[in-house]
C-alpha positions, 0 to 999 in steps of 0.5 A: 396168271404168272406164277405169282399172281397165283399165289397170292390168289392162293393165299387170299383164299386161305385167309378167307377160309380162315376167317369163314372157319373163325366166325362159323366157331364164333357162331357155334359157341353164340350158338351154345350159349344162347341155347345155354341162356334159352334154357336157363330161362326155360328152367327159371320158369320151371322154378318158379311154378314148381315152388308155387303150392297149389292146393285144391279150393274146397267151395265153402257150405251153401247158405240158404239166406238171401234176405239183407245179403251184403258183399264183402270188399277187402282192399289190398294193395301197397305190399311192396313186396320185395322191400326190406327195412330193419322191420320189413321183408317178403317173409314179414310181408307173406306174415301179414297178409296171413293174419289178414286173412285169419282177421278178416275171417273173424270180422266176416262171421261177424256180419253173417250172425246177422245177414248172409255174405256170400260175395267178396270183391277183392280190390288190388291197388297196385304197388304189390311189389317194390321193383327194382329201379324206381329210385336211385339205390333201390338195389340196396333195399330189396331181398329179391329181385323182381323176377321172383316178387313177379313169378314166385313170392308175389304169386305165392301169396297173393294166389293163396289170398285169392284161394282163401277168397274162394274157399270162403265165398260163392264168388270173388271178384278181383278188379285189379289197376297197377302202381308206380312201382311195377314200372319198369325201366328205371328213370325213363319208365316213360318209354316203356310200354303200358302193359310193361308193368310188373305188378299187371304182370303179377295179376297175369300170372295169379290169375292163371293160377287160380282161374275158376269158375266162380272168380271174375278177374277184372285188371284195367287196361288204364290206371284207372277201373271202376267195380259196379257191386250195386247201386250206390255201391260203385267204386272207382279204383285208383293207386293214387299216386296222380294226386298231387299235394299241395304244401306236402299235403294230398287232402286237396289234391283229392278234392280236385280230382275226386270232384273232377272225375265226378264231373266227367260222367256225363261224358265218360259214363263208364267212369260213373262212381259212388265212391274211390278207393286208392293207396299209395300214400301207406297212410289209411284215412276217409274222406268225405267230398259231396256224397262221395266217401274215398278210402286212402288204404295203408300198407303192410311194410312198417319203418319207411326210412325214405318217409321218415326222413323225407317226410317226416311220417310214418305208417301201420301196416293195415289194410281196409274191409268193407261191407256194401249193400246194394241200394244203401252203399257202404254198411261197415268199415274195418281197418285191420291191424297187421301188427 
């Protein structure tokens, strides 16, 4: 090798331990960072437990009656929790579902004057939380972000929901489908996976929060579930927004698919029901389609402004609470007011 040959040699090789040197700081500070990102995430996580208060359930007095004893159904469901409107934000919303529960204590000692109600089923019909992509300038609209309508301020109020429940009744059982609006992913939510959902999210995180022996957590594993709670007392459980309307009116779309699924029981015998319960729509009615009642429940989030100018509409902020009893379906029906 001459003289020069070497020193090229020798300078290749200098250059090459210089770019080695360069991508191995690269690497350490992609290192450092990743740990830095790692545990920021570690501790949001943290956070976010540490500011859920967890108080002890105390098991409500024993009630010694059996005769004529009904379950209690309260439907929750289209919080959109995380919205804000000039009338609405995750403050107004964690308000009313108190009040919720303080009317649904009342209405509740109405019943047990007469007859023993020592089972609720609490139905969770999804739209708990209000995203973050599920339409164009949706990021104007919200007071927080969709991690903290999942980990912290969805968990907060729907696990002291869950805890008033078992601190008033024996036994509580939570059957739970998810909304359009836990999609996630934006306009191509499409490709998302189906348990990408964030209000099946929210589900999963309060139910390990509130995990006891006398709570059954039931969340679908489709966008449809049934709850047995007797005979004549079988609900199947939908967010609704597979109704489709017909001249911007959904009272057909029911009919079709009420009396559609109802027709599929002798093929599809888990899908046996009584009656339907769904949301979606913030507007609460009944309807009646051959022996079959459907719930519509409303929301709690007032001054819609997309409805409003869209639609023309506008809801109340309530929520449904029934009364079944085996063998005779539903006894009672309450709409209670949030406002």
């Amino acid at each position: 090798m001459s003289i020069i040959e070497e020193a090229e040699a020798v300078e290749q090789v200098a250059e090459a331990h210089q770019i080695i040197d360069r991508l191995q700081r690269q690497l350490a500070r992609e290192k450092h960072r990743s740990e830095r990102m790692l545990g920021a995430a570690y501790q949001a996580v943290t956070d976010s437990i540490a500011a859920l208060s967890i108080t002890p359930v105390t098991k409500p007095a024993a009630d010694r009656r059996s005769r004529g004893e009904e379950t209690a159904v309260l439907m929750l469901g289209d919080w959109q929790l995380g919205k804000e409107t000039p009338s609405y934000s995750s403050e107004i919303c964690e308000q009313r579902i108190a009040l919720l529960r303080d009317k649904a204590d009342r209405l509740v000692e109405i019943q047990r004057a007469d007859h023993p109600v020592k089972r609720i089923a609490l139905f969770l019909l999804g739209d708990m939380v209000e995203g973050e992509l599920i339409f164009p300038g949706q990021a104007h609209q919200i007071d927080s972000s969709l991690f903290r309508q999942v980990t912290v301020d969805g968990p907060r109020i729907l696990g002291d929901t869950v805890r008033w429940a078992l601190s008033r009744f024996d036994q509580v059982n939570v059957y739970a489908v998810p909304g359009n609006h836990g999609a996630i992913g934006g306009r191509a939510r499409r490709d998302m996976h189906p348990e990408s959902n964030a209000d099946r999210m929210l589900y999963e995180v309060t139910r390990q929060i509130t995990d006891q022996a006398r709570l059954t957590w039931n969340v679908a594993d489709d966008w449809w579930a049934a709850a047995d709670l007797g005979e004549h007392c079988r609900f199947l459980l939908a967010h609704g927004h597979q109704i489709r309307g017909y001249a911007g009116l959904p009272w057909y779309g029911f009919l079709k698919k009420v009396l559609g699924w109802a027709s599929l029981q002798r093929i599809w015998p888990e899908m046996e029901f009584d009656h339907v319960a769904v949301g979606h729509f913030h507007t609460p009615t009944t309807m009646y389609f051959n022996g079959r009642r459907v719930w519509v429940n409303a929301s709690t989030e007032s001054h819609n402004p997309y409805a409003l100018e869209q639609l023309a509409a506008a809801g109340e902020p309530a929520q449904w609470l029934l009364f079944v009893k085996p063998g005779q379906g539903v006894t009672a029906e309450y709409l209670v007011g949030l406002t």
